[in-house]
Structures are given as structure tokens and as C-alpha cells.
C-alpha positions in Angstrom: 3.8 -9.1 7.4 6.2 -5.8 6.8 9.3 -6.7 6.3 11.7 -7.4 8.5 13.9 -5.0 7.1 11.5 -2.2 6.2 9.6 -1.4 9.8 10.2 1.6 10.7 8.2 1.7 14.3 9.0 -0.8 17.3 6.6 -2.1 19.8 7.5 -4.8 21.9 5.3 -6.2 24.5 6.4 -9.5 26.4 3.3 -11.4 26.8 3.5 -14.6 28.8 1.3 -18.0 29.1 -1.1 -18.1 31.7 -1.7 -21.4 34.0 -4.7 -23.3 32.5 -8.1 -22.9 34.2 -11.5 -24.1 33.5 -12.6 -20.2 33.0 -12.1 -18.8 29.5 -9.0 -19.9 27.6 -8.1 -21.2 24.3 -9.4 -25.0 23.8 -7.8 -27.6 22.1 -9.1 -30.0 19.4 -10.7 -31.9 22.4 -12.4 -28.8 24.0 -10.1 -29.0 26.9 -8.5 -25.2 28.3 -4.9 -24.8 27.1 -2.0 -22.6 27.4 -1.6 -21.7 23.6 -2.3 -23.3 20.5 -1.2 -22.6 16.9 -3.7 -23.9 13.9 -2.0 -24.1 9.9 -4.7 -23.9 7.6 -3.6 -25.5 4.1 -4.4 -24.0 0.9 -6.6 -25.3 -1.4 -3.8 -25.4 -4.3 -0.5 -27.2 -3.3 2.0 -28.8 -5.4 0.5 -32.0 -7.2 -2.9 -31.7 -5.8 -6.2 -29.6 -5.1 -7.2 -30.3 -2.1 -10.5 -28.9 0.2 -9.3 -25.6 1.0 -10.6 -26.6 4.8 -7.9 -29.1 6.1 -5.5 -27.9 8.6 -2.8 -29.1 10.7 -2.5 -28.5 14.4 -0.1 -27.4 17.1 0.2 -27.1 21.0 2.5 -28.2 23.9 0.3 -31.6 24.5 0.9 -32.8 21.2 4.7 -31.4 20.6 4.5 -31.3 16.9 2.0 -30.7 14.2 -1.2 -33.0 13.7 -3.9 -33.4 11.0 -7.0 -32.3 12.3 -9.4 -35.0 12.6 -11.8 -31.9 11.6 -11.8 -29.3 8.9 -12.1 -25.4 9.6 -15.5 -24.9 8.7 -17.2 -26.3 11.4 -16.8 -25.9 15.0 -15.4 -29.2 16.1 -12.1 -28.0 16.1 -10.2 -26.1 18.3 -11.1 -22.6 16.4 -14.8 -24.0 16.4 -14.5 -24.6 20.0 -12.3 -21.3 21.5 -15.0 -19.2 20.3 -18.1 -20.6 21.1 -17.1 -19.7 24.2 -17.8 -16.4 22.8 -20.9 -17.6 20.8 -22.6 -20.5 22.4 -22.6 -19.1 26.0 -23.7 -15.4 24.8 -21.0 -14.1 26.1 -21.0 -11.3 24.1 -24.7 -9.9 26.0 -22.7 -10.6 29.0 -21.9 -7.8 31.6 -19.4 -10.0 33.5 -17.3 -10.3 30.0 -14.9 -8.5 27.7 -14.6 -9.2 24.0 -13.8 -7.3 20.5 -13.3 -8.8 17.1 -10.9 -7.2 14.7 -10.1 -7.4 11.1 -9.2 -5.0 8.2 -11.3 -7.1 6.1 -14.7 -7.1 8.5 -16.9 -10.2 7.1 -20.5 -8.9 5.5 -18.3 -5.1 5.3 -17.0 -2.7 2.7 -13.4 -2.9 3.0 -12.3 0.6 4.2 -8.3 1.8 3.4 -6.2 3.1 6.5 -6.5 0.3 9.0 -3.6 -1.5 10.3 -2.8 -5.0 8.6 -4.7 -6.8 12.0 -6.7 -9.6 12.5 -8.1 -10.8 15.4 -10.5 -11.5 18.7 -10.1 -11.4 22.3 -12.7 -12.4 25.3 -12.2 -11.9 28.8 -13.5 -12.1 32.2 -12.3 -10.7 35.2 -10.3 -13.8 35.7 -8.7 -14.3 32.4 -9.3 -15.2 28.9 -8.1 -15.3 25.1 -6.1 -13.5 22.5 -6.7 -15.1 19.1 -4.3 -13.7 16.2 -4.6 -14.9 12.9 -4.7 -13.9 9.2 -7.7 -15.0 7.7 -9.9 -12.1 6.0 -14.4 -11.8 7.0 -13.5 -13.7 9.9 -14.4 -14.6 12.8 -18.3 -14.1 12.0 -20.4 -11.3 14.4 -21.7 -13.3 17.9 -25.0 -13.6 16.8 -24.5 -16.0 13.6 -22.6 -18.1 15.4 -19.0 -19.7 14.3 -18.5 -19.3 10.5 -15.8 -19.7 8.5 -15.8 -17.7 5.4 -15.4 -19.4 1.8 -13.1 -16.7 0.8 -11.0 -18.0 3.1 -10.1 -21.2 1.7 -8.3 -20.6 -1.5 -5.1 -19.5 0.5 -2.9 -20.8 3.3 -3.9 -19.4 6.7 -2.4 -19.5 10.1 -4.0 -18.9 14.0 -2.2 -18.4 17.1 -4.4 -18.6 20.0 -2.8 -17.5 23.9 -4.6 -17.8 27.3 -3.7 -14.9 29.9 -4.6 -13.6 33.0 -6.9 -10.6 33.2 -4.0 -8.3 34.3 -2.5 -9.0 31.0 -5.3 -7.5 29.2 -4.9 -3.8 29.9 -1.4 -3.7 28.3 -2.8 -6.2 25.5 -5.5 -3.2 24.8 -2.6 -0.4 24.8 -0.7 -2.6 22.1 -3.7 -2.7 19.8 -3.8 1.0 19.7 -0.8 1.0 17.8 -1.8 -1.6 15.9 -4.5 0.5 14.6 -7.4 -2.3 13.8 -11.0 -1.9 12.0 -12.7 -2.8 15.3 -16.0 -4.1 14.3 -17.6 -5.6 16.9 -17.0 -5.3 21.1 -18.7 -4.8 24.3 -16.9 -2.9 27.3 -19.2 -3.2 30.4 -19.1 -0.8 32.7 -17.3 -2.7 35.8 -14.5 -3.1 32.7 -14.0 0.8 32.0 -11.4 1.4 34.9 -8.9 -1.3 33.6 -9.5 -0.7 30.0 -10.2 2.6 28.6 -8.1 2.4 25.8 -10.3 -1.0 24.5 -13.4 1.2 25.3 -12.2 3.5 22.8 -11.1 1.2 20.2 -14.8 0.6 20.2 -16.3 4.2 19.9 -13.7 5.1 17.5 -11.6 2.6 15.4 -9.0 5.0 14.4 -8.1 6.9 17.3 -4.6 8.5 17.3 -1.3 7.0 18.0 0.2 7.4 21.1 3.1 10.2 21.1 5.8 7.0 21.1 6.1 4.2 18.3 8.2 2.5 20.8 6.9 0.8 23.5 8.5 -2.2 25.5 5.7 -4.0 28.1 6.6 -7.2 30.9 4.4 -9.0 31.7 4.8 -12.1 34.0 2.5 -15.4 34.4 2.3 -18.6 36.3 5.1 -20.6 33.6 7.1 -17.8 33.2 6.9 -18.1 29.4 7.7 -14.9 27.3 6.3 -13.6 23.9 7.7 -10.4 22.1 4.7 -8.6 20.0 6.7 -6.5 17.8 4.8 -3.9 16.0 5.9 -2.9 12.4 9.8 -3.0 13.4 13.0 -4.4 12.2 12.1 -7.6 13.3 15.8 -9.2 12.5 17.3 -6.5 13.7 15.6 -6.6 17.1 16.0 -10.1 17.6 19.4 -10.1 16.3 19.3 -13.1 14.1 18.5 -14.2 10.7 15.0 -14.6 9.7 13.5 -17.0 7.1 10.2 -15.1 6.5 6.7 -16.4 5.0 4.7 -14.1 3.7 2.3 -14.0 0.5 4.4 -13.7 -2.1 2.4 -12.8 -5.0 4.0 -12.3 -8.0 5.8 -9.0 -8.7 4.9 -7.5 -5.4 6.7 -9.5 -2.9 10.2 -7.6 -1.6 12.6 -9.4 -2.5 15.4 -11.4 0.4 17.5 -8.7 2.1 21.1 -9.1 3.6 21.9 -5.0 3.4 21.7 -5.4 6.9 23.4 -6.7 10.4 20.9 -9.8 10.2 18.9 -10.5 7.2 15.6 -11.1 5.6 15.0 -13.9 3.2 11.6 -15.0 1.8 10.5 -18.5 2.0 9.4 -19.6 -1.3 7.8 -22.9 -0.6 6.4 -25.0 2.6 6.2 -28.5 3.4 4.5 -30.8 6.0 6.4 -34.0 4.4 6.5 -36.0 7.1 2.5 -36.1 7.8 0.3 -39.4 6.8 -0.5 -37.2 4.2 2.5 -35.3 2.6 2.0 -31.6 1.6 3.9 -29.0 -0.2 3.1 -25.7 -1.7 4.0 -22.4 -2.9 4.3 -19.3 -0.8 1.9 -17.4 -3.4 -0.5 -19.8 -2.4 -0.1 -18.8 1.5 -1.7 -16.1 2.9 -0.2 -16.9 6.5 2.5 -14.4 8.1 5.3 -16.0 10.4 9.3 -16.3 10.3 11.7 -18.3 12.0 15.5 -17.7 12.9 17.6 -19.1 9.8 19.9 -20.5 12.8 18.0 -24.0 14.9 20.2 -22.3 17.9 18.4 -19.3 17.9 15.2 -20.8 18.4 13.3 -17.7 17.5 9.5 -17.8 15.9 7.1 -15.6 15.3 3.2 -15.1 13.7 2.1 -12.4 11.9 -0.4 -10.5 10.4 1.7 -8.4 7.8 2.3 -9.4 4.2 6.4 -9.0 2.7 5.3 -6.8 -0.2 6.1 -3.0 -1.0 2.3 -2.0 -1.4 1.9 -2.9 2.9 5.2 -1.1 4.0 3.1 1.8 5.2 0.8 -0.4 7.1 0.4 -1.4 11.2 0.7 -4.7 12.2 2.4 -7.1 14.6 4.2 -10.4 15.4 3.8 -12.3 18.3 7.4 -14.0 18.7 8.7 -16.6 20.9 11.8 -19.0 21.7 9.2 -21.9 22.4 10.9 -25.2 21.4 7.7 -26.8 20.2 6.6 -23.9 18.3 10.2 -22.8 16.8 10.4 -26.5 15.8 7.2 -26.7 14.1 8.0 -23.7 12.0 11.0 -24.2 11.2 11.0 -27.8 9.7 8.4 -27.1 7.3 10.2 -24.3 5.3 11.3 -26.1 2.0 13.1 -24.0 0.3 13.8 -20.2 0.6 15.7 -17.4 -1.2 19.1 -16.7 0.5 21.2 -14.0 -0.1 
């Protein structure tokens, strides 16, 4: 995550929760269609313990609060497992009724190529509606034909996934939003009864690093069945914007990190450590431990959260990314009770 107070480019797209169908959406632990859920990986190295590196606690409207998965993250039980086998298990992906691409600076089986925007992620669409999965976690998700894989490199550190069902008139603006988001496409299909509605996707996948639109700034509304908005801010001043303090998680690896700001209007402080203390199985650990990207409004009032896919650190300033935020109860909630300490001004 960029800081809050370093972005220097805006983008701002209100992205809004679909109605739940029994087409392609995100699926929950139980492989039942949902709105939107959010998945915390834990890290393998937390305060007093090493644990698995595969545990992960769990998050969406149905269950209000977060929940230790009854599965791990390495198989597809779970509701990771289960959102993209819909991609997988159905070949979708030789599909000419279907949309997908798959997204990540760090490609898995890839040399890792400077110049990309900080991105991670995989959507899949019909003509009806589908999924946008952001998340944080290096190699992954693996190419359709291995099927769901979770990489081992990706258990050392904390990890985070935000998953959000939309209609397919959502997805043309989604696909304008990437551009600025400049990601290391690495694997998509566009079929040709897509091309009309989605050129800009189509060239995402013949050229990965096409140019940025004249403007930095870009503000998109999009409405849906509940009503519910999301901001995607791009590489902006995130505190500024939403005009409240932020409490911001990041990987905070030593000497690197930027430290808490409060020059401006609304600050920027980094969270040093998290804690799900109130779980059957009490967890706290250090933000250098936590490769996940989201912040919360310092004020409950505010109710603001958001996800991420951009470290805090001086060395990313330069780089693209994006937040998907929110004023979700559930989620703000979530979020916001498991920061255990942070650095105020």
C-alpha cells in the first residue's frame, strides 16, 4: 500500500454489491453465491507461537464478524478454493461464453519483471455477472490448467483477499480502472462476443503495459441491486480523500516502512501490531510479519475501511496500486478491532 500521505494520482471508482445469483459470484466457506467476502490469512510467525502459515480467519455479511476457517488455504475447500474453481473446475477459462484475467506483479512459475503496478488479482465474468478477487498474495492464483494452488511462498507472511460479486455492467468500468492500475496481466481470455464492452481488458491482454490514460483522476458510479458503495482509490491521498484519520497496515519491514504522518489535514499512522484476541484461538503478531494492505478510520464514527495492494514503504512510492474502501459496518468492524497497537503522532 502507498501511503496515504504520499499518492500523488487519484482514481476513484464507486463499485457497488450485486444481488446474489446462482451464476458466477464469490462463494462462501459453504460454496454458496455471496455478495462479498473478505479472507485474513495469518502468518506463520506470531507472537508466542509458530503456527502453519495456512490458517486463516474469515469474513462476510452472513457471519457478521470474523471466523476460523474450518479449512486451511492450501486446499480448495474454502471459500478461495471454491470462488475459483468456478474458474478452474468448470473450464471456464476455454469458455467462449466467459470473461476472465489473472493479475499479479509477482506471476507464479515467472521472472519477476520491474515496472508493474503493485496489483494482485483475478476477475471472471459472464454476460450476467461475476467476480472481482483482490488480494495480496505473491505466484498466486495458479494458471487454469493446474488447477487451485496456493503457493508455499505464500505462507511465511500475513495475507488478506477481498472477493466482490457484480453485475456484468460493472465490468467495463472495472477494466478502465485496471488500466491505471498498470498490472502484469498473465493470463486472460477476451472472446469475441466480449470485445464491444471491453476493449480496454482486451488490451490489457495483448499488451500488459499499455499507456496511461491522459487523466490520473477518474471518479466512476456505479449502482447495484443493495445500493452498497465501494471507493477504489488508486495511488491517492487516501486520508485526505476520505477526510479522516487512517490507522494503516502495511508490511512494515524494518528500516523501510514510512514512518506515521500528521503533516497533514488527516493523518497517516502505521499499525504496528494485529490481534484476533477474542477467537477460540487468540492470535497476535507483528506488522513485519504481515504482508496484507488495508486501513481503517482512526475514528469508530467514521466507519471507513479499505484493502489494498500497496506496501507503506519509500522504495513503492512510485508504484500503481489501489484500495477498495467502504463504510460497511461488518467490514469496518472487523478491521478495526483487530489493530493492537499503532504509532500515533
Amino acid at each position: 500500500m502507498v501511503p496515504c500521505s504520499v499518492w500523488g494520482r487519484v482514481l476513484i471508482v464507486f463499485l457497488c454489491f450485486t444481488a446474489c445469483r446462482t451464476d458466477i459470484s464469490c462463494r462462501n466457506e459453504a460454496g454458496e453465491p455471496v455478495d462479498w467476502f473478505v479472507v485474513y490469512k495469518l502468518p506463520m510467525h506470531k507472537i508466542g507461537e509458530v503456527g502453519s502459515g495456512v490458517d486463516y480467519m474469515y469474513l462476510d455479511s452472513a457471519v457478521g464478524t470474523w471466523q476460523m476457517s474450518q479449512f486451511t488455504v492450501n486446499t480448495s475447500d474454502g471459500a478461495l478454493g471454491l470462488t475459483l474453481n468456478q474458474l478452474y473446475s468448470g473450464q471456464a477459462y476455454t469458455s467462449n461464453s466467459t470473461v476472465y484475467a489473472m493479475y499479479n506483479d509477482g506471476p507464479p512459475n515467472m521472472d519477476y519483471v520491474k515496472g508493474y503496478g503493485h496489483t494482485k488479482g483475478t476477475l471472471l465474468f459472464d454476460h450476467s455477472q461475476g467476480f472481482w478477487l483482490s488480494h495480496s498474495v505473491p505466484s498466486f492464483p495458479s494458471f487454469p490448467e493446474l488447477g487451485y494452488m496456493y503457493p508455499s511462498s505464500g505462507k511465511f507472511y500475513g495475507q488478506t483477499a477481498l472477493c466482490v460479486t457484480y453485475k456484468y455492467g460493472q465490468l467495463p468500468v472495472i477494466a478502465r480502472q485496471l488500466v491505471y492500475l498498470n498490472p502484469r496481466v498473465y493470463n486472460c481470455s477476451v472472446p469475441s462476443s466480449f470485445l464491444d464492452d471491453l476493449a480496454d481488458l482486451a488490451q490489457l491482454c495483448k499488451d500488459p503495459k499499455p499507456p496511461l490514460p491522459p487523466s490520473s483522476k477518474n471518479t466512476e458510479s456505479l449502482l447495484s441491486a443493495k445500493g452498497e458503495k465501494f471507493i477504489n482509490i488508486y495511488a491517492g491521498w487516501v486520508a485526505q480523500e476520505l477526510g479522516t484519520d487512517l490507522l494503516v497496515e502495511t508490511w512494515l519491514r524494518p528500516s523501510h516502512e514510512l514512518p506515521s504522518n500528521c503533516s497533514m489535514a488527516h493523518h497517516a499512522m502505521n499499525v504496528k501490531s494485529v490481534g484476533f484476541l477474542w477467537s477460540p484461538r487468540s492470535t497476535l503478531f507483528q506488522s513485519e510479519h504481515d504482508h496484507s494492505k488495508w486501513c481503517v478510520s482512526r475514528r469508530w464514527e467514521d466507519q471507513w475501511a479499505c484493502v489494498g495492494d500497496l506496501n507503506r514503504e519509500r522504495a513503492q512510492a512510485w508504484r500503481a496500486g489501489g484500495l477498495l474502501c467502504c463504510r460497511n459496518p461488518f467490514i469496518y468492524k472487523a478491521f478495526r478491532q483487530v489493530v493492537a497497537k499503532y504509532n500515533d503522532c
